[in-house]
C-alpha positions in Angstrom: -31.7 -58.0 -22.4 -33.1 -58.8 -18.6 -29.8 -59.5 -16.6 -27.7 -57.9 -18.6 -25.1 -55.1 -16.7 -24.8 -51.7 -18.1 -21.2 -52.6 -19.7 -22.6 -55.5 -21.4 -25.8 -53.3 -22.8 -23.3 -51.1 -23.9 -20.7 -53.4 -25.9 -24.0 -55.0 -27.6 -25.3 -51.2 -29.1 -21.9 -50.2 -29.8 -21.8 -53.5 -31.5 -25.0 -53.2 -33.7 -23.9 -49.2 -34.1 -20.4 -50.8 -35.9 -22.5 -53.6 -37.5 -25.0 -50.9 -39.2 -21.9 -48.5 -40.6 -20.4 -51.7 -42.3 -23.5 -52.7 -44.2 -24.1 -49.1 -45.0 -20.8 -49.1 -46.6 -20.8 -52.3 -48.3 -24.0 -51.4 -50.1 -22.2 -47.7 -51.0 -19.3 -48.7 -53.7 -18.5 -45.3 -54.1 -18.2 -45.1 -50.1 -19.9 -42.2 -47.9 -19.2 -39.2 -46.2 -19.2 -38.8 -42.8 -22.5 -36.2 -43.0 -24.2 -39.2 -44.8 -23.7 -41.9 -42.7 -24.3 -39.7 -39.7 -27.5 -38.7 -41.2 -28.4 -42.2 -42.9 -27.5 -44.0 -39.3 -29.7 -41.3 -37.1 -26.3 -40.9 -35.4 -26.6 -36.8 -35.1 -30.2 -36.7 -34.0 -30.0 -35.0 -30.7 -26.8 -33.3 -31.0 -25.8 -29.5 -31.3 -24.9 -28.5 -35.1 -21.0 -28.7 -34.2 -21.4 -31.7 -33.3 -24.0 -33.9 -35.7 -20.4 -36.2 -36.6 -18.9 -36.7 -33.1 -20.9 -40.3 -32.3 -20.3 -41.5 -36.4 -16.4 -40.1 -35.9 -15.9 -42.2 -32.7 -17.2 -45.4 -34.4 -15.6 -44.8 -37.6 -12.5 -44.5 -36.1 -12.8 -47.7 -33.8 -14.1 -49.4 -37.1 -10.6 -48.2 -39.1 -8.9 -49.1 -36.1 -9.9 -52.8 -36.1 -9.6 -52.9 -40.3 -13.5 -54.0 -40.9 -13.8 -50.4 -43.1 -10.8 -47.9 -45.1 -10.6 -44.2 -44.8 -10.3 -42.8 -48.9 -8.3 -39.8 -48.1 -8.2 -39.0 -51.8 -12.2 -39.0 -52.3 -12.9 -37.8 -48.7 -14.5 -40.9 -48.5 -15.2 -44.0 -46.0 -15.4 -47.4 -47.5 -16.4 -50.9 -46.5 -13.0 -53.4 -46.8 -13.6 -56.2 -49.0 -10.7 -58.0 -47.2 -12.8 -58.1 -44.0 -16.0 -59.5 -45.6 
């Protein structure tokens, strides 16, 4: 990654981050809860209790966002979006 600028680092690992939750999900047909792919990911290590979801939250919503995974309100669930596969 010689060369690359701090934005451009930081697009790439978000990108890989929002890669990672997708092929979490698509391999979950039942779909995950947010504790689960924050702990499945490594996305709470280092943070306070009351906060183990905020990094998963912030992707999870981007990823919703763009379409590439659904929010099940009635299961509680996330889910990959086969539309976007």
């Amino acid at each position: 990654m010689a060369g690359l600028d701090a934005q451009e680092q930081a697009q790439l690992g978000l990108k890989k981050i929002e890669d990672a939750v997708v092929m979490l999900l698509a391999r979950a047909p039942d779909g995950l809860a947010i504790d689960d792919i924050a702990r499945d990911l490594g996305l709470s290590a280092g943070l306070p209790p009351n906060r183990h979801n905020a990094l998963a939250s912030a992707v999870l919503e981007v990823l919703v966002h763009t379409g590439r995974i659904l929010w099940d309100e009635d299961n509680g669930v996330w889910r990959d979006n086969p539309e976007m596969g």
